[in-house]
VOGU-3710 file (C-alpha; in Angstrom, 3 decimals, decimal comma):
1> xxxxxxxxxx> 153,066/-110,173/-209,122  154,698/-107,755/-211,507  151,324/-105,643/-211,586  151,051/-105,359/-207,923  154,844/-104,549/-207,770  154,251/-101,602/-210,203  150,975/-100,703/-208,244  153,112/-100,331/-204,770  155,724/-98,742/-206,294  153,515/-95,765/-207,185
11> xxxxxxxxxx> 152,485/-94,305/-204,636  156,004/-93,779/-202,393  156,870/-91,919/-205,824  153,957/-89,464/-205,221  155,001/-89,079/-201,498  158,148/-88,135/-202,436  157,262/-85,478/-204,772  155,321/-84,088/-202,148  158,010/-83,875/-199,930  160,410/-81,941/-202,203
21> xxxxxxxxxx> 157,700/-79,790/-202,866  156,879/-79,365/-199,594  160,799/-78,598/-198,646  160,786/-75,912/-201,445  157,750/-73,983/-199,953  159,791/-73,972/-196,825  163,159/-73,043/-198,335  161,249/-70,303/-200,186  159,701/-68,992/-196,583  162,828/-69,161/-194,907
31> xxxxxxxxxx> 164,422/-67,377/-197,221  161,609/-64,448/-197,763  161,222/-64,517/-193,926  165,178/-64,092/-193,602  165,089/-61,010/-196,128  162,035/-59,154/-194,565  163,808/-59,420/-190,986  167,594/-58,041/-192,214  165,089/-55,037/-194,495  163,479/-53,965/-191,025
41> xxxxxxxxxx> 167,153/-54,507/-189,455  169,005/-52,448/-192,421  166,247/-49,782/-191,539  166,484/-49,853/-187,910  169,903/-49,222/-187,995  169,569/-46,677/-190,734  167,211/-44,653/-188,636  168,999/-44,871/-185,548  172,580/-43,952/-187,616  170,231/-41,018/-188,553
51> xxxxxxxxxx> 168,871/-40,122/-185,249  172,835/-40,024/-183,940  173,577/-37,524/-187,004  171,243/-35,265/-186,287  171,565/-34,827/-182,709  174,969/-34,347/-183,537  174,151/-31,722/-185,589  172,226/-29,650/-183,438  174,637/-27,279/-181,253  175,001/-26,459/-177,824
61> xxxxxxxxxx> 175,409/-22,837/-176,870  176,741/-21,791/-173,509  177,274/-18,107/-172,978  180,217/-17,282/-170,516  179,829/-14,018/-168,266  180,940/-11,103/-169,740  185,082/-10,940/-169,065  186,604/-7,211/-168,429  190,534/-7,407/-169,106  193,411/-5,153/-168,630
71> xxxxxxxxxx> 195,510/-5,693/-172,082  199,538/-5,927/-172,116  199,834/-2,341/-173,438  202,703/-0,265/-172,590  201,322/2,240/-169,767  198,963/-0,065/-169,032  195,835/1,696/-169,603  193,788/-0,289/-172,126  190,940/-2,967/-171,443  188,967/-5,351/-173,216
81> xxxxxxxxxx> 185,585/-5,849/-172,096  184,944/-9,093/-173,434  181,557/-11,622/-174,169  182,162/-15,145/-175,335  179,872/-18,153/-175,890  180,935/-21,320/-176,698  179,689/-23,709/-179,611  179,554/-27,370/-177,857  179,965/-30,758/-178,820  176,612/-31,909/-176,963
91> xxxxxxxxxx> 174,888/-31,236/-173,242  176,945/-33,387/-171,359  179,898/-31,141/-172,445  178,403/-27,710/-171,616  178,168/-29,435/-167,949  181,115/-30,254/-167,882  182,535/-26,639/-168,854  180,063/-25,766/-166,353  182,023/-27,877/-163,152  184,924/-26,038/-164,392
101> xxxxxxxxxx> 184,239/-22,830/-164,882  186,565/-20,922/-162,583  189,333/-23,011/-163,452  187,883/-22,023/-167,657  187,446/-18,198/-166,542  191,239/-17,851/-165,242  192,791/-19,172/-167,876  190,947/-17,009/-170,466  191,724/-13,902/-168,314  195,449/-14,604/-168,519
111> xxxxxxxxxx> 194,822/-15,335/-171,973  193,796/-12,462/-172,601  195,770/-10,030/-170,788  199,119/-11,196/-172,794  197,582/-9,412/-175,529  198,087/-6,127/-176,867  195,197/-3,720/-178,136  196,836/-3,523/-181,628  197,239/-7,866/-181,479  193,166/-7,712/-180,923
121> xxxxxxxxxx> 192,014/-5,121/-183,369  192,642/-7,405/-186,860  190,741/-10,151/-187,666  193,814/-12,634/-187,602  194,384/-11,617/-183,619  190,715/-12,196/-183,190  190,442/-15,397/-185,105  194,183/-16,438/-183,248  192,416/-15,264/-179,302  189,324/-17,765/-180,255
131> xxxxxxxxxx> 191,722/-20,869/-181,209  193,627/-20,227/-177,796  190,601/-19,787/-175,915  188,695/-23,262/-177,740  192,518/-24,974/-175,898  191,961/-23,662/-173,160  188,063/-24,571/-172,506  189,280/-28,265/-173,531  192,142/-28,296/-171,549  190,266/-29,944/-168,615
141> xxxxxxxxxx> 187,861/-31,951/-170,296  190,505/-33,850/-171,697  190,320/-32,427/-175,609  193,101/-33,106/-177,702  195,255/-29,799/-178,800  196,906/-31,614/-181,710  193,464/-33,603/-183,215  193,732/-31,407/-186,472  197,330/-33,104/-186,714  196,800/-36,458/-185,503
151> xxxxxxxxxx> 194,878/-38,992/-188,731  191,204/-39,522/-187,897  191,432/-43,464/-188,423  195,079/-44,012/-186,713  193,666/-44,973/-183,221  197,108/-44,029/-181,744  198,692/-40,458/-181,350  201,957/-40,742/-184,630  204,000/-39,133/-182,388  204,557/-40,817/-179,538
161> xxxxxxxxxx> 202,320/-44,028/-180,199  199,933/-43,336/-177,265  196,493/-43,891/-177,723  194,974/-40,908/-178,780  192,208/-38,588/-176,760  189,126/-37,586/-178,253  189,027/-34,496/-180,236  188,285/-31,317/-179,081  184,314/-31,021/-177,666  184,575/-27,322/-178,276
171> xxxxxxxxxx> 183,812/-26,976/-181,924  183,775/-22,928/-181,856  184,166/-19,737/-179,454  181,963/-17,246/-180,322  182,296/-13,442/-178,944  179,368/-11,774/-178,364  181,149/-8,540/-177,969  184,339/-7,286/-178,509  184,967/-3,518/-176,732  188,882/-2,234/-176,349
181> x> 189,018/0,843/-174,591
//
């Protein structure tokens, strides 16, 4: 009985190398399976990160109609015949300066007429008309005037602990033309 003991013995022994054989193959093919899928996910997400960044690169332009302003100089005889076009955030923004225009146009005529011909003629008045005009473009879509102040990862406004509004969706103003007379 001892030799048929040892005889039935045996085989169960093969079966169960078989079966932690078998289990490894599938561990291994889990685990490649599992690797390949988070790859193609990595690069999914990669490319569509990508995709994001570059739209985000490309510009929207929006000319404005030429503006033709009396300036604050004494006598009053001096004008500024003015063309601007705005640098925006995306397309959805340069329709939504669009719905606002005339509300846009006013407040860059009374913008402008505050100045003075001799305020306009250096660079620093020109540079100073183009930051007050980006404000006032943003004003009704909601941009925030004090972004450059506020941290980019605080979620809330320092100042007054509000929660903040975006940043400004007009990244430049560009003029076009620049005539005092």
């Amino acid at each position: 009985m001892a030799a048929s003991n040892t005889a039935g013995n045996a085989p169960p022994a093969k079966n169960g190398k078989k079966l932690i054989v078998i289990g490894a193959v599938v561990a291994l093919l889990v685990v490649a399976a599992t690797i390949v899928l988070l790859t193609v996910m990595n690069q999914q997400r990669d490319e569509e990160a990508s995709n994001r960044s570059a739209a985000a690169l490309v510009p929207t332009f929006l000319p404005l109609e030429t503006l033709v302003v009396n300036l604050a100089d004494p006598g009053g005889d001096r004008f500024i015949q003015l063309g601007i076009t705005l640098e925006l955030q995306d397309d959805k923004t340069a329709e939504q300066v669009k719905q606002f225009m005339p509300s846009i146009r006013d407040g860059i005529l009374r913008l402008v007429s505050q100045r003075s011909a001799s305020e306009l003629l250096g660079r620093e008045g020109k540079e100073q008309l183009a930051a007050d005009i980006r404000r006032e473009v943003a004003r009704p879509l909601g941009g925030n005037r004090r972004a450059a102040r506020v941290s980019e990862d605080s979620e809330y406004d320092d100042e007054y602990e509000q929660p903040r509004r975006p940043a400004n969706p007009v990244r430049r103003v560009l003029f076009s033309s620049f005539i005092i007379q």
